[in-house]
C-alpha positions as CSV (number, residue, x, y, z in Angstrom):
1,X,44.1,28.8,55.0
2,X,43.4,25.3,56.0
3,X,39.7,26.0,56.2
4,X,39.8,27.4,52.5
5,X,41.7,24.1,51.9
6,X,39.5,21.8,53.4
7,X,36.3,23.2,52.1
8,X,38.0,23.1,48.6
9,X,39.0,19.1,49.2
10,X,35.5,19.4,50.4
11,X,33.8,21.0,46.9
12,X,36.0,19.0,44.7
13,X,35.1,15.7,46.3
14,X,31.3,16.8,45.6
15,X,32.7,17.8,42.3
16,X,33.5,14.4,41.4
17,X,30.7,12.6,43.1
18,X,28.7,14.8,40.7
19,X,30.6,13.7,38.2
20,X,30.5,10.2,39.0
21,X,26.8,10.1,38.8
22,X,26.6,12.1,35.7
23,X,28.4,9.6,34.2
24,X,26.7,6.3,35.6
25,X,23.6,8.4,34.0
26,X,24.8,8.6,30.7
27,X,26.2,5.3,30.7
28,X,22.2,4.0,31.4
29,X,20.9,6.4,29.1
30,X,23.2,5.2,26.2
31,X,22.4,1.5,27.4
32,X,18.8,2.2,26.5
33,X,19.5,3.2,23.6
34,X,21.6,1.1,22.1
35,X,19.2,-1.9,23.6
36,X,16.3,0.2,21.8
37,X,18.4,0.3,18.6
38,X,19.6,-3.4,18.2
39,X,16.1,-4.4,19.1
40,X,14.4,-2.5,16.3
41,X,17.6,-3.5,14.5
42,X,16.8,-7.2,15.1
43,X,12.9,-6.7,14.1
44,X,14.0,-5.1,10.8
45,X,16.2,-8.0,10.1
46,X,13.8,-10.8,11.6
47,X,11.1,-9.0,9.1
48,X,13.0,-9.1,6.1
49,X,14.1,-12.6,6.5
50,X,10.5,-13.8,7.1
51,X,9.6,-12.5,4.4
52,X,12.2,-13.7,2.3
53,X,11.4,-17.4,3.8
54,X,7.4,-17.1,3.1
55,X,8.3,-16.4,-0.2
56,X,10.9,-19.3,-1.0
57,X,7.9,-21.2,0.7
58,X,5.1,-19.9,-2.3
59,X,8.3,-20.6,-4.9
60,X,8.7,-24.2,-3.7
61,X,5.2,-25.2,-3.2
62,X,4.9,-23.7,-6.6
63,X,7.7,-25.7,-8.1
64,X,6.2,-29.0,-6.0
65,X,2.9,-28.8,-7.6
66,X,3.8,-28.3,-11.1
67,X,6.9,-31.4,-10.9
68,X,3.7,-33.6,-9.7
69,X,1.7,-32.1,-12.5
70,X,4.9,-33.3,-15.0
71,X,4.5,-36.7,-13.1
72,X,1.2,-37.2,-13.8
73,X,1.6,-35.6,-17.6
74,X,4.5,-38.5,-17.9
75,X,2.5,-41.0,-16.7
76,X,-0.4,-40.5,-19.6
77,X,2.3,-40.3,-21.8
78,X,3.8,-43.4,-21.3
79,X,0.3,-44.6,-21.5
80,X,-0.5,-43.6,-24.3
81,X,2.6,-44.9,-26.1
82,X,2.5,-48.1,-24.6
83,X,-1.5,-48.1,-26.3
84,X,0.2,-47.0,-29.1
85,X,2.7,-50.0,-29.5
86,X,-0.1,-52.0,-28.7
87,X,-1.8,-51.0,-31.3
88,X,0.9,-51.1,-34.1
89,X,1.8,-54.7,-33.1
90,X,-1.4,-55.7,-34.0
């Protein structure tokens, strides 16, 4: 009897060392994962923001070019109407 007992102590305690490692393994293999997943996670996100920043860059570099093309339209104009007021004074 205490042979058959220790040899169970024995095959349980390899039970749970089996166990044990099964576990840590899992708990690496689900580590990977989820570092995989928030990586391609972070990509996607770092993508779409990029994106989204290139094209606010076009819009504003857009909207920069045609306020100096107002400028420069306001400037003739007030040119032009200070020829014109010239012009009627005389």
């Amino acid at each position: 009897i205490e042979g058959l007992k220790n040899k169970q102590i024995s095959n349980e305690r390899k039970t749970e060392e089996r166990l044990r490692k099964l576990a840590e393994d899992l708990y690496v293999q689900y580590s990977k994962k989820h570092e995989q997943k928030v990586g391609i996670l972070k990509k996607g996100y770092e993508t779409k923001w990029q994106s989204k920043l290139n094209s606010a860059h076009t819009v504003n570099e857009n909207l920069k070019r045609e306020i100096q093309g107002i400028r420069e339209e306001l400037k003739t104009e007030r040119k032009e109407k200070g020829e014109l007021i010239k012009l009627w004074d005389k």
